[in-house]
Structure formats: structure tokens, C-alpha cells
N, C-alpha and C positions, 0 to 999 in steps of 0.2 A: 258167047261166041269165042272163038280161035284168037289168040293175040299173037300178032308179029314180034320179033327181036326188035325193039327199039321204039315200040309204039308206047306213046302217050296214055296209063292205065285213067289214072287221074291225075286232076289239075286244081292244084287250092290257093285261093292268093295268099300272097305274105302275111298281107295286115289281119290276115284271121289266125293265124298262128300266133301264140303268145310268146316272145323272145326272152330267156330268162338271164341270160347270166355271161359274161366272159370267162376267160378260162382261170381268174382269178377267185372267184366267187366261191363261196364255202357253200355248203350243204343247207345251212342255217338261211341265210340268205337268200338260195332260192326257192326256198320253202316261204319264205314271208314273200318274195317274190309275187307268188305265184298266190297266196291270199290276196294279197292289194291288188292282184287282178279282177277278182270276184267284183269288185268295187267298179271295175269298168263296162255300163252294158254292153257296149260293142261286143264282149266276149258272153252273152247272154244264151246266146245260143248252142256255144261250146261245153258251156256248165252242163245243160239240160242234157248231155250226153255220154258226159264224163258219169264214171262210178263213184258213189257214196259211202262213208268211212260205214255207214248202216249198211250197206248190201254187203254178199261175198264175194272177197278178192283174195289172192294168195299173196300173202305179207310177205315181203323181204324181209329177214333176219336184223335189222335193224328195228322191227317192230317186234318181235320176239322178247323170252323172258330171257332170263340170264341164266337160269339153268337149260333152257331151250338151247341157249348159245351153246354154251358150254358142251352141250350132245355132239357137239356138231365133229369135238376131239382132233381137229388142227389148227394148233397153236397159232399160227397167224392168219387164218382168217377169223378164229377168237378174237386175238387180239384187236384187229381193223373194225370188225363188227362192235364191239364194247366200246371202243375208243369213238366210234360213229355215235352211239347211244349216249355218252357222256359231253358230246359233242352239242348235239342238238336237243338235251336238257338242259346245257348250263343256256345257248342261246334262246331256247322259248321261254327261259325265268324276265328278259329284257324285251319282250311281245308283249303285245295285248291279246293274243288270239290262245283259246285255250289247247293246252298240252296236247291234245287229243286231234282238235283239228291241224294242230302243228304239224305233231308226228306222220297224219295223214296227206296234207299237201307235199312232206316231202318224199311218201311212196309214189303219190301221183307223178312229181318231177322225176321222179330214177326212174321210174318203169316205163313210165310213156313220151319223152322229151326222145331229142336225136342232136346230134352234136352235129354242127357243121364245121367248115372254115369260112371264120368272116375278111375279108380282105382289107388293109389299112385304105383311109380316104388321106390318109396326112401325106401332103407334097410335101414335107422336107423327110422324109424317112429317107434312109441313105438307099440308092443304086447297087447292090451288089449283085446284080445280074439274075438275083434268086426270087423264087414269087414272092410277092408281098403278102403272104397268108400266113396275119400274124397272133391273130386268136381264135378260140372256141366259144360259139355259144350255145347253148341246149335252148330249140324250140321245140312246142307241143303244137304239133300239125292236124287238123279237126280230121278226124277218117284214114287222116293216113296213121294214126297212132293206135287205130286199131290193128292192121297185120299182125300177123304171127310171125314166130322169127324160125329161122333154120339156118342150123352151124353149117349143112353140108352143101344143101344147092338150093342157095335164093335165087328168086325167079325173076323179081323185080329189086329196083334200087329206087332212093330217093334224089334226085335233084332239084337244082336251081336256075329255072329260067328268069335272067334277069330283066330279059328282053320284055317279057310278060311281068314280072313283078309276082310269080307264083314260084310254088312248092309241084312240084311233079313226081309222081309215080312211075317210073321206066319201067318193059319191059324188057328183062338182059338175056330174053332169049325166048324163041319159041313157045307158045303156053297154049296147051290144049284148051279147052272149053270146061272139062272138066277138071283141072286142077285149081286147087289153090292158090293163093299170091303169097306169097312168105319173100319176107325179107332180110336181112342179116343185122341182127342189132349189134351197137356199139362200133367196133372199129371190125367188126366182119372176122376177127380172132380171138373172141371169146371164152375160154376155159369154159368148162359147168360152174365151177366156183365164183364169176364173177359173173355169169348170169344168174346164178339163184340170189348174190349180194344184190346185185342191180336191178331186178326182175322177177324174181320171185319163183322159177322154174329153174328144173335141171331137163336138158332137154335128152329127147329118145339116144340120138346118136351125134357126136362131138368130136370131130377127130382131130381139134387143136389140145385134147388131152395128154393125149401120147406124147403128143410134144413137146408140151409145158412140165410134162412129171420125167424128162429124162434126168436121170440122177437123185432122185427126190426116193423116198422111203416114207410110209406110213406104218406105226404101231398099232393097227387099230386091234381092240378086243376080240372081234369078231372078222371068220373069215369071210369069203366072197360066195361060199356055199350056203353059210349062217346067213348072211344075209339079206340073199335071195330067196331062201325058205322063209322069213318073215316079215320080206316085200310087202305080202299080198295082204299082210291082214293089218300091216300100219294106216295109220289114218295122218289126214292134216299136215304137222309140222314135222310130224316123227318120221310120217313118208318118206317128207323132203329128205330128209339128214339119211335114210338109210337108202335111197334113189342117190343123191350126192356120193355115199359112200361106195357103193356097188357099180357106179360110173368110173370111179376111178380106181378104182380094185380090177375092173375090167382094162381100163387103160395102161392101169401099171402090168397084167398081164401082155399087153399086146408090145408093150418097148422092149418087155422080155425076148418075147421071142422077134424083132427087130434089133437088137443086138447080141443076138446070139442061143 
């Protein structure tokens, strides 16, 4: 059916979401995290619906090889990607859980968790007239962690009724019967580059590209014609990297002609 602007999509209670981390917590961390949950039945049912490091899923670049990385031919999301990888090798040598399922719990936390702002309970935090929202935590919400994301017009957001003790699904506007629910991941300003790090896609259309690339220059080998002609017959990871690239070849043509 028809959903109204502001209507309640769904409703999940809190204690079925698994709460992983404040804003201090490494990468490593919520990956063991998010094992020692498996430990807890309550979350029994959320497993049974989650994806397995055996099925297929579209690896973020942190699962990639290092000449994978390296394709990808800008120097600092090389670098960030590698630095991530050596990251969470040196901490799964200090687990008990093998390398494999390591690597894999912490695609599961980047691609499917949502940050919120958690609010302080401490009565002595000072007054300074500004909201007390003084961390971040990433939860993995059962259902709602399946939506799709969209850079340009998400339809739904996620909130917090605390009054209810749940996770809600908003709709932020009008929604046919026939559309999809797409929602905006991360902080809703996205680059492609830091949804294909965080999530493992580049998506169709992105127009915080333009944005992010004003002043920015790319060497890359190949132009935005070369690599459109050999779009269609990449497969897999090589897609990714040459979709990433023709995203932003396309974006750095559009600043162009936006300043001049």
C-alpha cells in the first residue's frame, strides 16, 4: 500500500539489535565484538538471517588482495585500505577466532551496523547549554539492516523511539506502493569512495562527488571513454575499481563544467 510522510515503516525493539561499540572502539574490536555475540541465544534468530562468509556477498576492499588494492590507483584510499588490513591482522593474531571468520565479522559490522548518537546518563557532565550527545555507537538492526541505500532521495530514515524502547523505520516523505524503501547510509554524505570502503558498492548516481573532488586531480592511465568501453565486460572486484573510477571521472567532468 501507499505510505504517508512520517508514517511508521517498521518497528524493532532495541534489545534485538546488537549494540557494538562507542566512538572510541577500533575496527578490531568490533569485529570480536560482534563474534562474542554469536555466544548469546537471544541474538539466535538474527544469525539465522544474517549472510555467511560461504554465500556471496560483495567484499569491501578491506577483504581484497593487495594487488586488488593497489588497482584501485589512489594513493590514499590505498593507503587507508592497507593500513585497515594490517590493522586487523596484527589484532586477530591476539583472538581465538580464526582469521577468516575475523576478517568476515568485520565486513558484517561496516556494511550492515548504523551509527547513532548515544546521549550521556552522567549528572555531573558540565551545562554548557549544548546537547549532551557525546558518543557514537554502531548497531545492527534485524530488517532494518537490510535496505538499500540511495546518495540522492532516501525515502525512509531510521530512528529512535524511546518512549517505545525501539528502532523505527520513518517514512520522510510520500511513498507510492510501488517504490522501494532506500535509505541514506552513514552520515547521508557519502562520497562512492567511502561507500564502496564501508559497503562494498559504488552506487548508480552520487552527487556528493562533485563536491568532494573540487580541486582534487586524478592520474589515472586510462580515460573515462577507455573505461566505459571496458565496463561491461569486468567482472567481480575489477568492476568495482573500474565503476569507482568512471564515477569519478564522470564527477570530475561535471565540477568542470560547474566552475567554468
Amino acid at each position: 500500500r501507499d505510505l504517508g510522510a512520517g508514517e511508521v515503516v517498521l518497528r524493532m525493539p532495541i534489545k534485538s539489535a546488537i549494540i557494538l561499540e562507542e566512538d572510541e572502539t577500533t575496527l578490531g574490536q568490533r569485529a570480536l565484538a560482534l563474534l562474542e555475540c554469536q555466544k548469546n541465544s537471544d541474538y539466535g534468530p538474527y544469525w539465522k538471517i544474517l549472510p555467511t562468509r560461504h554465500a556471496s556477498f560483495d567484499p569491501t576492499p578491506d577483504l581484497w588482495t593487495e594487488d586488488q588494492v593497489k588497482a584501485l590507483e589512489l594513493t590514499e584510499l590505498v593507503e587507508e585500505v592497507l593500513e585497515r588490513q594490517r590493522h586487523l591482522s596484527d589484532f586477530s593474531k591476539d583472538c581465538s577466532y580464526n582469521f577468516e571468520d575475523f576478517c568476515f565479522a568485520h565486513w558484517l559490522v561496516t556494511s550492515r551496523s548504523f551509527s547513532i548518537l548515544q546521549q550521556s546518563d552522567d549528572d555531573d557532565a558540565p551545562d554548557d547549554g549544548e546537547d549532551d550527545l557525546l558518543s557514537v555507537q554502531s548497531v545492527m538492526v534485524p530488517y532494518i539492516d537490510m535496505i538499500n541505500h540511495s546518495s540522492e532521495s532516501p525515502n525512509v530514515g531510521l530512528d529512535i523511539n524511546g518512549d517505545d524502547e525501539s528502532f523505527e523505520l520513518v517514512a520522510l516523505q510520500d511513498i507510492p506502493e510501488s517504490d522501494e524503501l532506500v535509505l541514506s547510509y552513514g552520515t547521508g554524505q557519502e562520497e562512492s569512495m567511502d561507500l564502496l570502503m564501508n559497503y562494498g558498492f559504488v552506487p548508480d548516481r552520487n552527487p556528493w562527488d562533485v563536491e568532494a573532488l573540487e580541486g582534487d586531480e586524478f592520474d589515472w592511465p586510462t580515460s573515462l571513454e577507455e573505461n566505459l568501453k571496458q565496463l561491461p565486460e569486468a567482472q567481480g572486484i575489477q568492476y568495482l575499481i573500474l565503476r569507482l573510477r568512471v564515477k569519478l571521472q564522470h564527477a570530475m567532468k561535471g565540477l568542470d563544467k560547474l566552475v567554468g
